[in-house]
C-alpha positions in Angstrom: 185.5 147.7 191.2 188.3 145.1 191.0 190.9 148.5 192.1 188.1 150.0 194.8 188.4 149.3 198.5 185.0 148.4 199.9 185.1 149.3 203.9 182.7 147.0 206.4 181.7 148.7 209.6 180.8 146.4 211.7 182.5 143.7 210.0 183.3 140.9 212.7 179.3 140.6 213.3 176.9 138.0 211.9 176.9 139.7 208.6 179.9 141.5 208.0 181.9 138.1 208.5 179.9 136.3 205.8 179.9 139.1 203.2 183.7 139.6 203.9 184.3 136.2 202.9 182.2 136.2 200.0 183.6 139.6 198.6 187.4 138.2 199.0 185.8 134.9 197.4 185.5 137.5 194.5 189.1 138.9 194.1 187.6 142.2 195.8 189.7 144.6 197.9 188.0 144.4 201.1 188.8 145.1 205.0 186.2 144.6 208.1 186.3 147.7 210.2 185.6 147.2 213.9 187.0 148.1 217.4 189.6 145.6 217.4 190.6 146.0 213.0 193.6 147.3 212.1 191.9 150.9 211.9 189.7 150.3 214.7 186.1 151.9 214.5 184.0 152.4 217.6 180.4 153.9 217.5 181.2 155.5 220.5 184.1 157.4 219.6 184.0 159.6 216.5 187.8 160.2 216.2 188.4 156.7 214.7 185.5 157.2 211.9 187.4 159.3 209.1 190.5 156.9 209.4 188.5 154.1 209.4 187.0 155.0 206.1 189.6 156.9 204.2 190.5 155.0 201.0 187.5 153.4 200.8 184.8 153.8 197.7 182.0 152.1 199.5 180.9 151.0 202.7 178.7 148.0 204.1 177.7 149.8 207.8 175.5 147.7 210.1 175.2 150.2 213.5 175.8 148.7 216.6 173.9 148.2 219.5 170.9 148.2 217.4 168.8 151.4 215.2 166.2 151.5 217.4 168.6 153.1 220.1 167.4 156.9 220.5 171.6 158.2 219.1 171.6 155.8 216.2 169.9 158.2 213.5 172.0 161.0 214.5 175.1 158.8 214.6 174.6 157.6 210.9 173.9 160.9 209.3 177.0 161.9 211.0 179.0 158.8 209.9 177.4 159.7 206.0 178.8 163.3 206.1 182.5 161.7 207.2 182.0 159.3 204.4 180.9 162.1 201.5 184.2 163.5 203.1 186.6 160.7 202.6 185.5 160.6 199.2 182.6 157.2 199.2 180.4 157.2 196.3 177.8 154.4 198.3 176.7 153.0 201.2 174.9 149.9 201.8 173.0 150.1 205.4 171.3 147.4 207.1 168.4 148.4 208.5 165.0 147.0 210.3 161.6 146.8 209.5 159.2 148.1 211.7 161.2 150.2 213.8 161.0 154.4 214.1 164.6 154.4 214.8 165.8 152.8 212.0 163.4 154.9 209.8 164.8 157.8 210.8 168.4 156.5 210.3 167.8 155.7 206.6 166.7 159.2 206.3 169.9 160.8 207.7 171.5 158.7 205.6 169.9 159.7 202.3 170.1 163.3 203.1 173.8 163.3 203.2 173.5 163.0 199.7 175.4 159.8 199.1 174.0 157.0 197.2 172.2 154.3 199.2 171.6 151.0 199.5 168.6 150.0 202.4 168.4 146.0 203.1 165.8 145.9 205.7 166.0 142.6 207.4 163.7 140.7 209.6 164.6 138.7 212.8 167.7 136.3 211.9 167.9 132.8 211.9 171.4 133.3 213.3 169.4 134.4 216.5 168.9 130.8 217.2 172.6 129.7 216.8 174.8 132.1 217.1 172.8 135.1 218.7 170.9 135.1 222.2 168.8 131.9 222.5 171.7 129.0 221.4 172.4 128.4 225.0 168.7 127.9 225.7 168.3 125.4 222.6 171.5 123.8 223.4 169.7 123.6 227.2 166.3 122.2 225.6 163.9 124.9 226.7 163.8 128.3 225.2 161.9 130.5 227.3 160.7 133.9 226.0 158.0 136.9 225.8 156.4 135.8 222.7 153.5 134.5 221.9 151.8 133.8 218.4 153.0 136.5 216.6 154.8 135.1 213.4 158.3 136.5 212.4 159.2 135.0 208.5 163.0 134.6 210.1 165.8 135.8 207.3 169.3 133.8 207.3 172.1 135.5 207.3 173.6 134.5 204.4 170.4 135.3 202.7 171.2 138.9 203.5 175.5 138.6 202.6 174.4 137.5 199.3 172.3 140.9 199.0 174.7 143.1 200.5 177.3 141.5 198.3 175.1 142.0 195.2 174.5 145.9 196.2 178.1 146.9 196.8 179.0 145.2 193.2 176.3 146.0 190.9 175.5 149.7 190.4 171.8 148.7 189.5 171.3 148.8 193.0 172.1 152.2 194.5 169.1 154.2 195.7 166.9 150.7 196.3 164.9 149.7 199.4 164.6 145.9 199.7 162.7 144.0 202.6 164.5 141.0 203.4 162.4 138.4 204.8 162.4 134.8 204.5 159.8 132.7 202.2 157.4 132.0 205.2 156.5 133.5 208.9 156.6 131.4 211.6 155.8 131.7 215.6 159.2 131.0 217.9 157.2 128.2 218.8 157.0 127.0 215.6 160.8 127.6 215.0 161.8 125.9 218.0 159.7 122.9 216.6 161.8 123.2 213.7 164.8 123.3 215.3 163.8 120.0 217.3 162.4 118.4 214.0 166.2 119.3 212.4 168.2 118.4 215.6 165.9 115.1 216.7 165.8 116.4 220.4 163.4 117.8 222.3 162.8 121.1 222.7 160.5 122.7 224.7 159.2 126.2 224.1 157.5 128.2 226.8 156.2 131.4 226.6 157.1 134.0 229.6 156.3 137.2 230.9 158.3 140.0 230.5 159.7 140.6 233.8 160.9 137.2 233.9 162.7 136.8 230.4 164.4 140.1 231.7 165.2 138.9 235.0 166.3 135.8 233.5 169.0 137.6 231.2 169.8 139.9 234.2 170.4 137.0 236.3 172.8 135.4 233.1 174.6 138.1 233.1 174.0 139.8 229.9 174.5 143.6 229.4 171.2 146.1 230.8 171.8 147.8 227.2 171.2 144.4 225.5 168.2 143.3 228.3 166.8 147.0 227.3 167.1 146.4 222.9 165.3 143.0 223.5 163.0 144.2 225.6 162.0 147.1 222.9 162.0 144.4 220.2 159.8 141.5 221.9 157.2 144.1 223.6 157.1 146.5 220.9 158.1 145.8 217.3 157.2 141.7 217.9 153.6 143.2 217.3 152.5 141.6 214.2 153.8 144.6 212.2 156.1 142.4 210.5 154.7 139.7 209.9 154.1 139.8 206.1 156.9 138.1 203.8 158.4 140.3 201.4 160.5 139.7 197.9 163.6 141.7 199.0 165.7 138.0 198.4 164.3 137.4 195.1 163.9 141.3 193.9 168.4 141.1 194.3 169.6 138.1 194.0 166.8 136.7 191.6 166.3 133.3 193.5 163.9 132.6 196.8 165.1 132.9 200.1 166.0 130.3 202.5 163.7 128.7 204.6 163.9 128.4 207.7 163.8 124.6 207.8 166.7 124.1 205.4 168.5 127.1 208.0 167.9 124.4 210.8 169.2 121.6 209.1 172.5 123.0 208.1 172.8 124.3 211.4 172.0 121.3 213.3 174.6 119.5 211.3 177.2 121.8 212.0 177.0 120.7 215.3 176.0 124.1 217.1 173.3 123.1 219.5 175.1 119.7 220.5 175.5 119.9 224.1 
């Protein structure tokens, strides 16, 4: 491994930031690969893929806008074939739980042939402070389409660990692991959290649809974004996912984070101070 490249695509995101760090932490030969790297990778344009990934013996790929888009299977059994191509013996994908689309992107990946590692991983933490909502809980009031479903949130670094752990250690290839954290909780109850960790107020109110979306409209935000959280708060935020799985402890052999120790470090990083 120490004389292996390991390629991550997708690696300026929440994840692929945090495992790079940890993997060079390690001595490992490692490079992020993403529309503005050095070898630039875009989705969206297939020409950059095989250069991309030539040299590497492994891959970390975490698919961009989301799985759950209707081109995202098709595009990761394509990326697999490229990869078998360049010569990569594994790829770890990070997948969803819950969703048809990303069901049928783990399956053109493991018909490509190549060995595979699935982390499927619920809502982040992250979402809170470095995703969609940290201007709301910076603002005091997070506003969204959800009710009393519970989510059992996953930290980030929670799943950088396990990706670390499935790119080094063989013992891993051909697993499925749910990555969830060690309790589920309402985003009412994680805003409470939050407010708990922060010592602010913050107000959670639940909206209708229409509104949250004419609210991020109205922000700005992209429609392809407004559409992918539309599919995930009126569709997979069903209670489907709501059951808290081992994934952490089955690879890394310790519990996952919860999400109250998540919104203390956070809130003493100073993210949500206004």
């Amino acid at each position: 491994m120490q004389n292996s490249e390991i390629v991550l695509v997708g690696g300026s995101g929440k994840t692929g930031g945090r495992i790079t760090k940890r993997l060079e932490a390690r001595g490992l030969n490692v490079r992020a690969a993403s529309r503005s790297s050095a070898r630039p990778f875009d989705w969206e344009d297939r020409s950059t893929w095989r250069e991309a990934l030539d040299g590497a013996s492994s891959a970390y790929v975490a698919f961009q806008p989301d799985l759950s888009v209707a081109w995202a299977a098709e595009a990761i059994g394509a990326l697999a074939k490229v990869a078998v191509d360049c010569g990569l013996a594994h790829i770890v994908l990070l997948s969803g739980r819950g969703e048809e689309g990303a069901q049928r992107s783990e399956a053109a990946l493991k018909a490509s042939g190549i060995d595979t590692t699935i982390l499927r991983a619920s809502w982040f933490c992250q979402n809170f402070s470095e995703g969609a909502f940290v201007e709301q809980i910076i603002g005091s009031r997070l506003q969204l389409p959800a009710g009393e479903i519970s989510e059992p949130f996953i930290d980030a670094d929670d799943i950088a660990d396990a990706a670390v752990a499935a790119l080094t250690d063989p013992r891993h290839r051909n697993k499925v692991y749910e990555l969830t954290g060690p309790r589920a909780l309402t985003f009412r109850q994680a805003v409470a959290e939050i407010a708990a960790a922060t010592g602010q107020p913050i107000e959670y109110k639940q909206v209708s649809m229409a509104d949250f979306t004419g609210g991020l409209a109205a922000a700005g935000l992209p429609q392809g974004l407004i559409d992918l959280l539309e599919e995930l708060f009126g569709q997979v935020l069903d209670g489907r996912n709501s059951k808290v799985m081992g994934g952490v402890a089955e690879i890394l052999g310790r519990p996952a984070t919860d999400f109250s120790q998540y919104a203390r470090r956070a809130a003493t990083s100073g993210i949500w101070s206004a």
